[in-house]
N, C-alpha and C positions, 0 to 999 in steps of 0.2 A: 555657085552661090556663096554667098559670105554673110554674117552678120557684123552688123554696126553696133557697137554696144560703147555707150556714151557711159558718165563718169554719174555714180548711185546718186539717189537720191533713196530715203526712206519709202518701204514696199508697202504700199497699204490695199486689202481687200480682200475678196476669196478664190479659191481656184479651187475647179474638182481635178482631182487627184486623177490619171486616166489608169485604163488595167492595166496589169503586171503584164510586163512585156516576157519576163522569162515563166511566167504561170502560163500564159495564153499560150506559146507557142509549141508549149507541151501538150496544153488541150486539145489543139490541131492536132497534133500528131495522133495522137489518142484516138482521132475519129477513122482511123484507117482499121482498128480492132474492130470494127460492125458495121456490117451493109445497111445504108437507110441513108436518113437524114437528120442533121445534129443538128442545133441553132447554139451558137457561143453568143453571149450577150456581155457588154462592159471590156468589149474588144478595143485596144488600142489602135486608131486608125494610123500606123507607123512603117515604111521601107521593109521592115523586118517581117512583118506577120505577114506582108505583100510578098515575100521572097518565100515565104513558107506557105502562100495561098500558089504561087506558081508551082512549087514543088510538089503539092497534092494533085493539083490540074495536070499536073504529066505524068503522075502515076495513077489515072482514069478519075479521078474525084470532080465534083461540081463546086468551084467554092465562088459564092457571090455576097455581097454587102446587103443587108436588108435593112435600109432605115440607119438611124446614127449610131454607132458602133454594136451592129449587130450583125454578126458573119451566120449564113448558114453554108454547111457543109455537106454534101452529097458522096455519098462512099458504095463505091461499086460493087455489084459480085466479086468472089474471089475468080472467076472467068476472065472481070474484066479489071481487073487489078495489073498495073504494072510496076509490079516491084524493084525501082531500081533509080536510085538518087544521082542524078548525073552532076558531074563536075560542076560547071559553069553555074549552077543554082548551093547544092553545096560548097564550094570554096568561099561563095559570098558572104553566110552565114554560118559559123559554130555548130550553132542550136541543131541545125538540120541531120545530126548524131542521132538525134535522138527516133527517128522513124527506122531504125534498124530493128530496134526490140519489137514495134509491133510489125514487120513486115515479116520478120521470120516467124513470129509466134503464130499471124495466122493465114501466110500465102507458104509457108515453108520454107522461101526463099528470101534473100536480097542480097541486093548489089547497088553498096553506098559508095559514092566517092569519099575518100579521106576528108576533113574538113579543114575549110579556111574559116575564115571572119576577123575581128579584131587583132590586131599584132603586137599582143603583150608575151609575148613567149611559147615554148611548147606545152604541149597540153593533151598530155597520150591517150590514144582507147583503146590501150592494154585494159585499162580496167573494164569496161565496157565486155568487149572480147572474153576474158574471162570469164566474168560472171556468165553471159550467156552462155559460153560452152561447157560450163557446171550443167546446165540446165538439158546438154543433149547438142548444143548447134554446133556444126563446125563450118570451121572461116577459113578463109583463105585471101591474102591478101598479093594483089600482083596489079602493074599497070595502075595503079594510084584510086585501085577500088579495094575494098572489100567486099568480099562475097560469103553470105552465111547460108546455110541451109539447114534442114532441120525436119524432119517427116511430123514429129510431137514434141514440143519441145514439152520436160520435165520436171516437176516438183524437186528445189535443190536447197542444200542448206550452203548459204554467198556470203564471207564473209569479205566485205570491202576493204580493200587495202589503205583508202581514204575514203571520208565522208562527199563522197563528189554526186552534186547535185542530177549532173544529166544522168550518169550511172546509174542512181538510184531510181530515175527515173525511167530507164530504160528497160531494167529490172523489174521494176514493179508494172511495167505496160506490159512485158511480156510473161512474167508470170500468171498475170488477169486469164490469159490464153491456155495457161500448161494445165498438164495433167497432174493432182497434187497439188501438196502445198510447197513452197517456197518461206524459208527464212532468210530475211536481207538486216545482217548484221551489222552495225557502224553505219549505217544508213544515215544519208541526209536529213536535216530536220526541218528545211526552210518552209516557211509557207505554202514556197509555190508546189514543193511537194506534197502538202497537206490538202491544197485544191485541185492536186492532179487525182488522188487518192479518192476523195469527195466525189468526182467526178466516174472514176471507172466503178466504183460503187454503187452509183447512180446507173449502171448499165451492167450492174448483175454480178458485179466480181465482191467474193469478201475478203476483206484488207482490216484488217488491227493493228493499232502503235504507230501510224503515220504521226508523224513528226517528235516522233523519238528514236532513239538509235535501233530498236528493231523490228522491224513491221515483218508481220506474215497475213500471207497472201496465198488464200484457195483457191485456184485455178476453174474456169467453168468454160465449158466447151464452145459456146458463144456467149457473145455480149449481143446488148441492145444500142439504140438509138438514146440520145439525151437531151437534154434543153437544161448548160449551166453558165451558172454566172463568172467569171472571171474577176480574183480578185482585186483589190485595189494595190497600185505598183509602190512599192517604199521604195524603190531606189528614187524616184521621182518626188514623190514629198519629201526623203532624203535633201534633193536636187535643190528645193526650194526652200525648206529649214537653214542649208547652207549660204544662201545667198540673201536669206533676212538676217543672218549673223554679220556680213560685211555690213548689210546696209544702214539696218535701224529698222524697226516699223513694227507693223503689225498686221499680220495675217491670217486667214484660217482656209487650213486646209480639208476638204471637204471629201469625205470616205479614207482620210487617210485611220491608220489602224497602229494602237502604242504600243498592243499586243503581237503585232507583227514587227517592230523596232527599237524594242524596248532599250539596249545596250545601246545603241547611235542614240536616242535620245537623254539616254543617263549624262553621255559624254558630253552631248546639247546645254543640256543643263549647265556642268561645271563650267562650260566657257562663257556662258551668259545668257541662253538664250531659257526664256519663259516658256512655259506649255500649259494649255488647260483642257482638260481632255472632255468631250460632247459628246452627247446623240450622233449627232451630224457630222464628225469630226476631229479634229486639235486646231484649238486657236495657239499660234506663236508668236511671242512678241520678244524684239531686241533691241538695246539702245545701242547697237552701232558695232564696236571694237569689241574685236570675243576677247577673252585670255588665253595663254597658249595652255597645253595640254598635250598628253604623251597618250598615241593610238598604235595599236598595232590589229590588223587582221588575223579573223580566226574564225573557223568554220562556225555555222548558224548555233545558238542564238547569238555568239560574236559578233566583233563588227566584220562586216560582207568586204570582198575586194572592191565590189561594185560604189561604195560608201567614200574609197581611198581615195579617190582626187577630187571630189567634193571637199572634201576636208582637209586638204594641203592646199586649196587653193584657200578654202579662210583660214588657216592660219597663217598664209603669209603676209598677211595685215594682224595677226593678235600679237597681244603684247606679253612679249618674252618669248624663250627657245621651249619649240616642241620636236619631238622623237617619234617619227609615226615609223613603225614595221611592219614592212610586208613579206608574212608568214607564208603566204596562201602559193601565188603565182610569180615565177621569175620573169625580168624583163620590165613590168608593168609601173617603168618610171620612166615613159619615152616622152612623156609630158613636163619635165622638169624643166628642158633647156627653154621650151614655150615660156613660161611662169619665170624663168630667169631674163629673158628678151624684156619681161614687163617690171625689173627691176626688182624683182623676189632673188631676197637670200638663203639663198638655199643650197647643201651639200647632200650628197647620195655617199655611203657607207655601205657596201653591201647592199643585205634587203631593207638598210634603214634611210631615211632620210630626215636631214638633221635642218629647222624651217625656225631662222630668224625673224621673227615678226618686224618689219618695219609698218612705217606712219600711212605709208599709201601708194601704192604700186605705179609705175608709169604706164598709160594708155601705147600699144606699139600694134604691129601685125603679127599676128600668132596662127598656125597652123593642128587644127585638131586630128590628133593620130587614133583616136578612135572613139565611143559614145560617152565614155563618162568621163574623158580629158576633152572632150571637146564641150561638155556642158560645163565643168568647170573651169577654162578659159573664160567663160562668158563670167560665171560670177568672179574671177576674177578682176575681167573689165567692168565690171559695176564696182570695183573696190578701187579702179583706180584713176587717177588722174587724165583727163584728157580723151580722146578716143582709141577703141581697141578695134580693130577688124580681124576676125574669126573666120579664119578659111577654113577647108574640110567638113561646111554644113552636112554633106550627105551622112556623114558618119553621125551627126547629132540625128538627124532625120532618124535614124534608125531604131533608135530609142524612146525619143521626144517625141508626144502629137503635139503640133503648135506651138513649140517652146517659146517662139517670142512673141507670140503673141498673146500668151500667156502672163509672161514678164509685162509685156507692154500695160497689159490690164489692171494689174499690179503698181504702175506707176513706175516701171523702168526704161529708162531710154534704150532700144534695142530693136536694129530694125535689118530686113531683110535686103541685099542689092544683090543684080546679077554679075556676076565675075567679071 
């Protein structure tokens, strides 16, 4: 599949914002801690949380759609539990790390394949490994699994060597489990951590300080069944703040949250773009051509890596020279030479990358290397001249529900053909 993305026109309307693709997929995981049945609601209907509805269905779980983005989840005795992540479904996705912590904390055992997904770099689970064998697990890794085990896993004091999101996340699912309490130091602070927290809460575990640098977390022998909401995804209103900066217009984004993106919309602001914050929402409004502006990535409440080529794509239409650094992850500039095909001036220095703003990009064929360079290609093509054809859909799919048609509704030319 490819998309066709014709040359902008001003974006005018509403869009609901769908759920956080990296909250919800934690929440799945989540549901392997207690036998029963969980209903996740404000579920992103996306490739991703379908790849991670397969991976619960092969380790004994029931997971089906109920209605418009409502997953319910079925989680077996630990009898009929098969604790073990196989290749072919982890390699596809990253995320799929993260059912290690609840598999050892309450089958004793697992056996994950090492993970693929996105191809911006390495990206170890040394840390990961760690922290859980504070905790009592030992791993073993051979044949391109890891293998944990653990009779109880134990109350431990973790301190993170970085704030990394699945870590903490992994952490905090299987501490829910242990016996004791658990302190997780330098802890992640993102949202979606604060709604995984919410959530295991909601099923009996006590968790204090989520979404500050140190949560603790009392361990209780079981958990329960739950019915939560899934928050609403900023990297996606992210997605779409950036491409009313190219265009012009005005929009509102509906469940998006300023308190979940405060720093990306500070940066919003100084290049040009309006916000008015609602009930309902954030209305944004742009006339067109941002100003350039110096970004660099930095763990939460910073700006996210996931925010980075949203925002090298509009600036390479603002006016004058901006400095965006990437702090976070190596590699994660395989999107430049695309963005240079369309006639962007741009230099890579290191982790920095140095983004001449020209007048208006040329429309060419570009190839998306993964989910948030393949969504900003598109707004790219709405910045520029003539038409863009965006290869590597599946990788947008994975992120995006609907993306163009989303756009479309919006008043963007952007349309879907088969290869």
């Amino acid at each position: 599949m490819r998309l066709i993305v014709g040359s902008g026109t001003p974006l005018c309307g509403s869009v609901n914002i769908q759920g956080a693709k990296n909250s919800a997929l934690k929440l799945m995981a989540a549901t392997l801690l207690a036998e029963g049945t969980h209903h996740l609601s404000n579920v992103p209907e996306i490739v991703d949380v379908e790849i991670m509805s397969e991976l619960l269905r092969s380790m004994g779980s029931s997971v089906q759609w109920e209605g418009v983005n409502r997953l319910v989840i079925t989680t077996p005795a630990i009898d009929g539990l098969l604790p073990r992540a196989p290749y072919e479904l982890v390699d596809r996705m990253r995320a799929s790390i993260v059912v290690l912590g609840p598999l050892v904390a309450r089958a004793g055992v697992a056996q994950v394949s090492l993970p693929g997904g996105d191809d911006f770099g390495h990206r170890p689970i040394d840390i990961h490994l760690d922290a859980l064998s504070l905790m009592g697990a030992d791993f073993k890794v051979s044949h391109g699994y890891v293998t944990g085990r653990s009779e109880r896993l134990v109350g431990a004091e973790i301190v993170l060597e970085f704030p990394s999101h699945t870590a903490t996340d992994n952490v905090l699912m299987a501490a829910s489990l242990a016996s004791g309490e658990t302190t997780i130091t330098n802890a992640a602070k993102e949202p979606e951590v604060v709604d995984l927290a919410e959530m295991l809460k909601s099923m009996g575990a006590r968790i204090d300080g989520a979404g500050t640098s140190t949560i603790r977390v009392v361990g209780t022998e079981t958990l329960n069944c739950v019915s939560h909401e899934v928050i609403p995804d900023r990297v996606e209103a992210a997605t779409f703040m950036c491409a009313l900066a190219v265009t012009g217009g005005e929009i509102e984004l509906l469940g998006a949250r300023r308190d979940q993106m405060e720093m990306l919309m500070r940066k919003l602001e100084r290049v040009g773009v309006d916000f008015v914050v609602s009930s309902s929402g954030i209305l944004a409004r742009s006339n067109g051509r941002p100003a350039a502006s110096d970004i660099a990535t930095l763990p939460y409440p910073g700006i996210a890596t996931d925010y980075k080529p949203l925002l090298v794509a509009m600036l390479t239409v603002a006016d004058g020279v901006s400095i965006v650094t990437e702090n976070l992850f190596a590699g994660r500039f395989r999107y430049i030479d695309e963005l240079r095909r369309m006639a962007a001036n741009i230099q890579t220095e290191g982790h920095h990358v140095i983004v001449r703003g020209v007048g208006r990009l040329s429309g060419a064929q570009v190839k998306a290397p993964d989910i948030r360079a393949g969504a900003a290609l598109v707004i790219a093509g709405l910045a520029a001249e003539g038409e863009t054809i965006v290869s590597g859909v599946s990788h947008i799919d994975r992120g995006y529900e609907r993306f163009e048609e989303k756009l479309t509704a919006l008043g963007a030319n952007v349309e879907r053909i088969d290869s």
